[in-house]
N, C-alpha and C positions, 0 to 999 in steps of 0.2 A: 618428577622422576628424572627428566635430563637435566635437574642442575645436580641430583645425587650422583649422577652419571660424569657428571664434569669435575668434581669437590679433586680426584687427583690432578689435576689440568689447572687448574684455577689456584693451589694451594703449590706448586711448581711457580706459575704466575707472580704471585705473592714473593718465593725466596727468592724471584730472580730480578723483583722490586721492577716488574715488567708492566708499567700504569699503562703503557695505550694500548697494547694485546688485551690486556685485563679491560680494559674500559670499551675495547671494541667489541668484547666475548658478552660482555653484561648486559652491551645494548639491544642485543639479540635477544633479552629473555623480558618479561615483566616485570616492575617493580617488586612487586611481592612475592612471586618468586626466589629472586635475589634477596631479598629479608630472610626468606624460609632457608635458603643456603647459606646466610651471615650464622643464625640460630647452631649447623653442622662443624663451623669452626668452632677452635678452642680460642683463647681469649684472644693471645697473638696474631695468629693469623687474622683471626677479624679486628684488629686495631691495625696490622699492616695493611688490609684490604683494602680498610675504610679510606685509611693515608693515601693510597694510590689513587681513588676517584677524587673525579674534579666537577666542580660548576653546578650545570641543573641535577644530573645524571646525581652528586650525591647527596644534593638534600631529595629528592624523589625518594631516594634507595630508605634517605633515615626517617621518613616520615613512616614507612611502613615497617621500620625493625619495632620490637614490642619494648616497653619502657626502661625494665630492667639494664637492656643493650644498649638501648639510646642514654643512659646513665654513666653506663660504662666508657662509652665511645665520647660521651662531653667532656669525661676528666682526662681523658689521654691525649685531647684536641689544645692547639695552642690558644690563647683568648681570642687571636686574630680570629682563627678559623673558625671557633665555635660563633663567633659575630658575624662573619659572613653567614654561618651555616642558619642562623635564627632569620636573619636580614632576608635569605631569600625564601625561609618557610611559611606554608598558607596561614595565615594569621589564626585563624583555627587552630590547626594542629600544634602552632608556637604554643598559643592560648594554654591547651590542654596541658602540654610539656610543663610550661613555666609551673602553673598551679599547683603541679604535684613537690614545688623541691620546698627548699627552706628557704627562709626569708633572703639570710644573706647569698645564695646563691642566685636566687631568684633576683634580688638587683644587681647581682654581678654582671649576669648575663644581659640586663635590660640595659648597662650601661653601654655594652657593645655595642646596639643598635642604632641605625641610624635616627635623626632626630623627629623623620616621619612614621618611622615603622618604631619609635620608641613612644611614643605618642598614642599609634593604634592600640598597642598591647596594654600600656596602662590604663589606657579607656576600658578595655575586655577585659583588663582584670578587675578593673572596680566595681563590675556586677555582683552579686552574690554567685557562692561557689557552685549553689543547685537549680541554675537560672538558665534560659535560654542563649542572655546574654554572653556568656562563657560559650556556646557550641557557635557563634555565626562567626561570619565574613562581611567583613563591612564591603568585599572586592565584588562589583555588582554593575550592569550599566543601568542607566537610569535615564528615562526622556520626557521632554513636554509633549503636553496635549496636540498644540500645535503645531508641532514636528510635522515633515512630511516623511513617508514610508522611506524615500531616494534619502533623507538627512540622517532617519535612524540608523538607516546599513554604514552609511561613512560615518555615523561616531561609531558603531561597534567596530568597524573594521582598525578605527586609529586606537579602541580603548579596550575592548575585546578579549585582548590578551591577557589582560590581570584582570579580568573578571570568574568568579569563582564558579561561574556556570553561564552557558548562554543560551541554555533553551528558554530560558523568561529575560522580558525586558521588562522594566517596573517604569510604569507613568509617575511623575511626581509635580509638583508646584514648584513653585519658586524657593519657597522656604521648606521643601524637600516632604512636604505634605504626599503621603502614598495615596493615587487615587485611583490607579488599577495596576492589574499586571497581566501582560497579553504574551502566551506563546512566541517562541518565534517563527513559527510556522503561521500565525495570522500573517506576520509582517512579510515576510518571503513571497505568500501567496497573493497578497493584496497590487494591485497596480502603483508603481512607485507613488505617483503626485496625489494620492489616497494620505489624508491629514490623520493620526495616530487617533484622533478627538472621533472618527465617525467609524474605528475600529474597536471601539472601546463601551463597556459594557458596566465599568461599574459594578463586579461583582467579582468580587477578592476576597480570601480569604489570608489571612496574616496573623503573625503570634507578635505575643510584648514579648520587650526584653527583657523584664521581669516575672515572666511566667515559669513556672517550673519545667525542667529539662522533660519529666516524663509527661505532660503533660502534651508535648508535642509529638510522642511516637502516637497519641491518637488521633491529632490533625492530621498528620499524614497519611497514618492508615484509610480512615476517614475520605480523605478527601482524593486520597490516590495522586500525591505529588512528588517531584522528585527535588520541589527547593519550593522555600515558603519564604515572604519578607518577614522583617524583624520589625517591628516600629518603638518608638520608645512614647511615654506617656501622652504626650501632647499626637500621636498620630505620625509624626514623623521617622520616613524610614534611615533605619540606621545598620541597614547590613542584612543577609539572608541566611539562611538555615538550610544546608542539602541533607539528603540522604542519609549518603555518609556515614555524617557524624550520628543522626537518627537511630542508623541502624546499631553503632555503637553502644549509643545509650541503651537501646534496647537489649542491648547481649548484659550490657554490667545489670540493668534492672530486672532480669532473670535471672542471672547468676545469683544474686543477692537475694531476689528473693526464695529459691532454690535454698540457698541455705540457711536462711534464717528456718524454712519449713524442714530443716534437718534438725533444729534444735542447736542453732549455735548462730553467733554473730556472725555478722554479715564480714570477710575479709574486706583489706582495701586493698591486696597487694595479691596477684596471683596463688594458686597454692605453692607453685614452689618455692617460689623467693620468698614468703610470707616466714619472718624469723621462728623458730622451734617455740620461745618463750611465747609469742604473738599468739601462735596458731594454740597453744595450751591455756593461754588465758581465753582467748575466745571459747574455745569446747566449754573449758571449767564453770565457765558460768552458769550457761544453761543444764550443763550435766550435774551440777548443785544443787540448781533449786530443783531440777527433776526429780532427783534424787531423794531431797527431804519432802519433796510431794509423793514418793512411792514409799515413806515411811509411813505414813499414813495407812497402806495397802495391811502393814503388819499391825497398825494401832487398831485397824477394822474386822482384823481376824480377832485378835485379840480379845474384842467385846462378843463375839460370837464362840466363843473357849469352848463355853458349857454348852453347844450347838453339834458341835465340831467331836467333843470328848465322847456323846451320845451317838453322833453319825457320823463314823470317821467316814465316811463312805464322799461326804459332802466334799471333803477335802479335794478328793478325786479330780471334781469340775473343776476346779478353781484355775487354774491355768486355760482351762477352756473357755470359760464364762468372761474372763476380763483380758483375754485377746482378744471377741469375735466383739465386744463391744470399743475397745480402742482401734482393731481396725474399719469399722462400720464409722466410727470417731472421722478416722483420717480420712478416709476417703470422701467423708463429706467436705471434711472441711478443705483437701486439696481441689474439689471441685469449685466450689465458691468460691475462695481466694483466686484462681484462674480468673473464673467469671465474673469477678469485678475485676479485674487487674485492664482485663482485654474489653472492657464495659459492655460484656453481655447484657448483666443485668446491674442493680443501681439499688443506694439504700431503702428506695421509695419499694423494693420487690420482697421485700422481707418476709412479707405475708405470705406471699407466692410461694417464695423457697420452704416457709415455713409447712406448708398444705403438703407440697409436693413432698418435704423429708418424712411426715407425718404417713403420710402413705408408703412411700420407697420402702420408710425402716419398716414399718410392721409387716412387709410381703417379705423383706430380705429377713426380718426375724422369724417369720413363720418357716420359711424356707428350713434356717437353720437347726429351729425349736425340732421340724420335722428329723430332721436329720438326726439329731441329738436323742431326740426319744426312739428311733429306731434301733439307733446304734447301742444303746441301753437294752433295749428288747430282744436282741441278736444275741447279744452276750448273755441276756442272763438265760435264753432256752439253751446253752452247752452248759451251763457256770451254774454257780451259786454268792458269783463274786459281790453280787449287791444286794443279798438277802432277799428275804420274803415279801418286801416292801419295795421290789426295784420298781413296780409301775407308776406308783409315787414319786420314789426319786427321780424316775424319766419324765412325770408330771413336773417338777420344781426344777428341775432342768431345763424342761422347755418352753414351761412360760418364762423363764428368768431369761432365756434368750431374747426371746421374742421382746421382753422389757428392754434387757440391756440394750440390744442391737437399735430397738427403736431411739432409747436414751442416747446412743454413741450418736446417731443420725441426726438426730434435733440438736444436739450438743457442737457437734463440729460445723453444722450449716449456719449456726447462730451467733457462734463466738464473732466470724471476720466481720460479722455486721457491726456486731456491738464495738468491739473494736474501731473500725472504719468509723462509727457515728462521734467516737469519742476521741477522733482524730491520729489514731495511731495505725501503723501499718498491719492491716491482716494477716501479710505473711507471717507477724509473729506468733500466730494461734497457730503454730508448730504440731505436724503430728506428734512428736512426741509429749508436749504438751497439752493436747488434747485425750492423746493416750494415757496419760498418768492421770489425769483428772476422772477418764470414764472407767479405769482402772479399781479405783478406790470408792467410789460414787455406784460402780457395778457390783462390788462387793456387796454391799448393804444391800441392794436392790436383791442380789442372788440369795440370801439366807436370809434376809425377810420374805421373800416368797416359800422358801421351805419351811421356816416354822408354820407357817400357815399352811402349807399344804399336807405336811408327815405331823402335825399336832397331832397329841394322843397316839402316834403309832411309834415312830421312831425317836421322835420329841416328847 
C-alpha cells in the first residue's frame, strides 16, 4: 500500500533524474515491494528508474521484477551494465534468466561475465532443462570432519557472505565427497575446540543433480527443509537447493497442472504476455479433440432415433443424465490427480481408490437416482407432462443415474492411474476430457436401461 502511496513521489524522483533521493527512498522498502511498484510504472519511467539504481540495491530490485520486465529492462541496458547486472546475480536466479532466452542472446550475455562466474553458468546450464541441476547454487560453505567448532566460525565468517544460505554447513572430504550436513545451531551451540567429526551423525538427506525439479518439492515437504545439498553422480557435492526456488517450482507445477485439468495446454509464458496466436493454439487443441469426442454424443442419440421418436419424453433427461455423470467424472478425477501429485496415495493404491469410488459413486448415485425420481413424481401429481407411464420413466431415470454417476466415479478415479503407469502426466485426464468421454458412454448406458425398463409399454 505505501509504495501505491509513494508512485507520485518516486515518478517526480524519476524526471528530475534524482538517483540518491530515489535510492535512499527505495532502501526503506523490501525488495519485492519495489518489483510490485516497477509492475505501476509505464515502460519509461521504469527504464529511467531502473537507470538511477546503483550496485547491490539493483540487482536485489531485478531479481524480483517478473520475466517479462526483466526482458524489457536487459535491452534498454548498455552490455556494460547488463554484465555487471548478471556478474553480481545469485547463480540461480542468472540460471533461470538465461534458460528462458534464445541461443544467441543467451551467449551474448554469457560473454559479459566474468571468467569465473562464466564458468558457473555454463556448468548450470548444461544440466537438463527439468533438473535440479538448473534450480541450485553452487554458493555454499563446506567443512572437514576434523575442523574444530572455533575453525568452522572463521571460515564462515571470511566466506559467509557469498554463501547462498547459512543455516546449514555441509561436512565434505577431500574430494568434496558430502558426508553430513549439520545446522548451524549444532555448531554455535557446541563448545568451540568440539571437532565437527563428534557432532556429526551421518544422516542426510540430499538430491542428484539430475533428478527432476518436481521431485524435489516432495523432499522438502517430506522432510521440512529450508535448503537441501545437490550431489552429482559419484556422491560429490556440487551446490544446494533453497526454498526459494522450491517454492517456485511449486507455483509453475500447479499452475500447469491447473490448466492442463481445464482442458488446454500447459502455457509457458504468463497469461498476459502469452501471444493472442499462442494462447488460440493452445485452447484449439484440446477444444478439437473434445469437440469430435462430443460428436459422438449425437452419433449415440442417433442410434437410439426409434427410442427417442416413441418416448420423446426420454429426451427430456438427457441433459440431466450426462452432466451428473461428467461431473461425478471430474470430481473424481480432480481428487486423485491431487493425491498423487502431493503423494497421498501411490500406483500400488489403485485397488483401494478403486473399492472406495465403487462405494462413494453408488451412494452419490442413489442420492441423485432419489432425487430424480421424486422430482418426476412431483410433477406428474399437477401434470400430465410424462404420461401414464411417468413411474417408469422415473424408474429409467434413476437407475441410469445411479449407473452413470457410479460409471462417471470409476472412470475419472482410474484414468490418472492408468495414465501415471503409462508414464504420462495425470493432470491430462482433464475434466473436460473426462466429461466428454462419461458424456457419450452415459448416453448408451441411460437408453439401454430404458428399453429395458418401458419394453412393451412406451417401447
Amino acid at each position: 500500500m505505501l509504495c501505491k502511496l509513494m508512485l507520485p513521489e518516486i515518478r517526480e524522483l524519476i524526471e528530475t533524474r534524482d538517483s540518491q533521493t530515489l535510492s535512499e527512498v527505495l532502501d526503506m522498502w523490501q525488495p519485492a515491494d519495489i518489483a510490485e511498484l516497477f509492475a505501476d510504472l509505464d515502460d519509461d519511467d521504469e527504464r529511467a528508474a531502473f537507470q538511477l539504481l546503483h550496485g547491490p540495491q539493483r540487482t536485489l530490485i531485478f531479481e524480483y521484477l517478473d520475466r517479462p520486465t526483466q526482458h524489457k529492462l536487459l535491452e534498454s541496458l548498455e552490455p556494460a551494465d547488463a554484465g555487471a547486472l548478471f556478474n553480481d546475480m545469485a547463480a540461480d536466479d542468472r540460471t533461470a534468466l538465461l534458460e528462458e532466452l534464445d541461443d544467441a542472446d543467451r551467449e551474448k550475455h554469457l560473454r559479459t561475465l566474468s571468467d569465473q562466474q562464466q564458468a558457473i553458468a555454463r556448468s548450470l546450464l548444461e544440466f537438463p532443462e527439468d533438473s535440479v541441476g538448473r534450480l541450485m547454487s553452487p554458493d555454499f560453505v563446506a567443512v572437514r570432519s576434523n575442523w574444530t567448532v572455533e575453525h568452522v566460525l572463521d571460515h564462515v565468517r571470511r566466506h559467509g557472505q557469498d554463501s547462498e544460505t547459512l543455516n546449514v554447513v555441509y561436512v565434505v572430504d577431500h574430494d568434496m565427497h558430502l558426508i553430513d550436513d549439520l545446522r548451524i545451531r549444532q555448531i554455535l551451540l557446541a563448545p568451540v575446540h568440539t571437532t565437527i567429526e563428534r557432532l556429526m551423525d551421518s544422516n542426510f538427506v540430499n538430491l542428484k543433480a539430475t533428478d527432476l525439479k518436481r521431485s524435489a518439492i516432495e523432499v522438502f515437504r517430506r522432510y521440512d527443509r529450508t535448503a537441501l545439498p545437490v550431489v552429482d553422480d559419484h556422491g560429490r557435492l556440487v551446490g544446494i537447493v533453497t526454498i526459494d526456488d522450491v517454492l517456485d517450482v511449486a507455483e509453475q507445477a500447479a499452475t500447469e497442472d491447473a490448466q492442463k485439468f481445464g482442458g488446454l495446454e500447459a502455457l509457458s509464458e504468463p497469461y498476459s504476455t502469452t501471444p493472442l496466436l499462442t494462447m488460440v493454439h493452445k485452447r484449439a487443441t484440446w477444444l478439437v479433440i473434445l469437440f469430435l469426442g462430443e460428436l459422438l454424443t449425437a452419433t449415440a442419440m442417433g442410434y437410439f432415433e426409434h427410442e427417442i421418436a416413441k418416448a420423446v419424453v426420454l429426451a427430456l433427461f438427457v441433459p440431466l443424465i450426462i452432466s451428473s455423470g461428467g461431473n461425478s467424472g471430474s470430481q473424481a478425477a480432480t481428487l486423485i490427480v491431487r493425491a498423487l501429485a502431493v503423494g497421498e496415495i501411490r500406483l500400488s493404491d489403485w485397488l483401494s481408490v478403486f473399492r472406495r469410488e465403487l462405494i462413494s459413486g453408488a451412494i452419490l448415485g442413489l442420492i441423485l437416482g432419489t432425487i430424480g425420481f421424486l422430482r418426476i413424481a412431483l410433477w406428474s401429481a399437477f401434470s400430465n407432462i410424462y404420461g401414464p407411464h411417468w413411474m417408469l420413466v422415473g424408474v429409467s431415470v434413476s437407475l441410469s443415474l445411479v449407473a452413470i454417476v457410479l460409471w462417471g466415479s470409476i472412470i475419472g478415479s482410474m484414468l490418472p492411474f492408468g495414465l501415471k503407469r503409462l508414464g504420462l502426466d495425470p493432470a491430462t485426464s482433464s475434466a473436460p476430457f473426462v466429461a466428454t468421454f462419461v458424456d457419450v458412454t452415459g448416453l448408451v448406458i441411460y437408453f439401454t436401461v430404458s428399453m429395458v425398463v418401458l419394453r412393451g409399454t412406451m417401447l
